[in-house]
Every structure is written in structure tokens, then in C-alpha cells.
N, C-alpha and C positions, 0 to 999 in steps of 0.2 A: 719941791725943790729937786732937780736935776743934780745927780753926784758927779764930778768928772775924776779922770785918773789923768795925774799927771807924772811927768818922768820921774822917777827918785830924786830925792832932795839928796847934796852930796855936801857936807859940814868935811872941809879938812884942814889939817892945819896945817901950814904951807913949809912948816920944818921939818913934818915926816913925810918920806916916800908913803905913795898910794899903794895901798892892797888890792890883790886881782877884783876885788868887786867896783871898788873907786874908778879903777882903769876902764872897768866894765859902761858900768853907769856912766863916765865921760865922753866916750866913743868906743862902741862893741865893734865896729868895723876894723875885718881883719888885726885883730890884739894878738899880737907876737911877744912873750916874755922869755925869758931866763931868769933861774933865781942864784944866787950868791954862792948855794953848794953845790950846785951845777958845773962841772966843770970842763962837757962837752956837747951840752945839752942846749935845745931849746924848747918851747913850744906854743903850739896855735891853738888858743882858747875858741874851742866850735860851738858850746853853749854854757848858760849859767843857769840856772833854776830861778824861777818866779823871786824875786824880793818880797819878802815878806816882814821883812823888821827896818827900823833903823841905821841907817851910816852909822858907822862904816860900815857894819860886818851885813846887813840888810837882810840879818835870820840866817848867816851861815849856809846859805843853798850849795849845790853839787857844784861843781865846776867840771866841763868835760873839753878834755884837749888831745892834741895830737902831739906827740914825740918825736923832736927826730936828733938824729946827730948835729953837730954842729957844720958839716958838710953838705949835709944834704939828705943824709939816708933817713930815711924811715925807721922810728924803734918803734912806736907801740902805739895805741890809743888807750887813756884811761881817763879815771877822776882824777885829778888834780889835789895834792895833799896841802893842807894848812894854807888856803887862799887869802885865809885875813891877816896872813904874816906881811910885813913891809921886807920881806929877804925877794922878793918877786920885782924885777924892772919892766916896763917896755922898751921892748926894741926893733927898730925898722923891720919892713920885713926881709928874711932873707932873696939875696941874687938869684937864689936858685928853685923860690917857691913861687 
């Protein structure tokens, strides 16, 4: 018997906001969020760590992202804190990226 891998399975339930992994797993192409305590902030999720558990949280892997102001500037690149909180949106990308 041949194993195959397929895409993560994504169980959610459609009256909670999706957590960065949710977002991830639905379409990782260019993912722009901002989260609720943010208040000039956004940023560009550039990778996520292998899945290794089940939806939602799919083993809590890294999240790594780019920072910037909400104009355009550059802050930082880091890990991304508390990915499996629902306080994270998507949002378009910006004009200026």
C-alpha cells in the first residue's frame, strides 16, 4: 500500500474567526494580517513550520513574519506570538507592498 500526503484537513467552525494556521492552511499566498492589539501595525506571514497535529492549532509550529508600520515602513522580522489566537484577521495586501 502506497501512503499519500494530503493538504491538512481544516474543521472550523464558521462563527469563530480563523487562527493564523487556519488562514495558513486555506491559502498561504501572500497572507497579510493584523491583529486586534495592534494599533499600527501589520504583517506578512513568510513561513509556518511543518503541521504536525490536528486543526486548528496543527502542533502549534513557528510562524515567521515581517513587520511593518501601517504605512509602509519596515519594523522588524520575527516569530509571530500566539498564532492560534482568533485576535489575528486577514487583510488585503497593502498599496504599498
Amino acid at each position: 500500500m502506497i501512503a499519500t500526503v494530503s493538504a491538512p484537513l481544516r474543521i472550523h467552525n464558521a462563527e469563530l474567526p480563523p487562527n493564523v494556521y487556519e488562514m495558513w492552511a486555506d491559502n498561504p499566498d501572500d497572507l497579510w494580517i493584523c491583529r486586534n492589539a495592534w494599533s499600527n501595525m501589520v504583517a506578512r506571514v513568510v513561513d509556518v513550520g511543518p503541521f504536525m497535529g490536528p486543526p486548528p492549532y496543527y502542533g502549534n509550529p513557528f510562524v515567521q513574519a515581517e513587520f511593518f508600520y501601517s504605512r509602509g515602513a519596515w519594523a522588524s522580522t520575527g516569530t509571530l506570538s500566539c498564532p492560534g489566537t482568533r485576535a489575528y484577521k486577514r487583510i488585503p495586501k497593502p498599496f504599498w507592498a
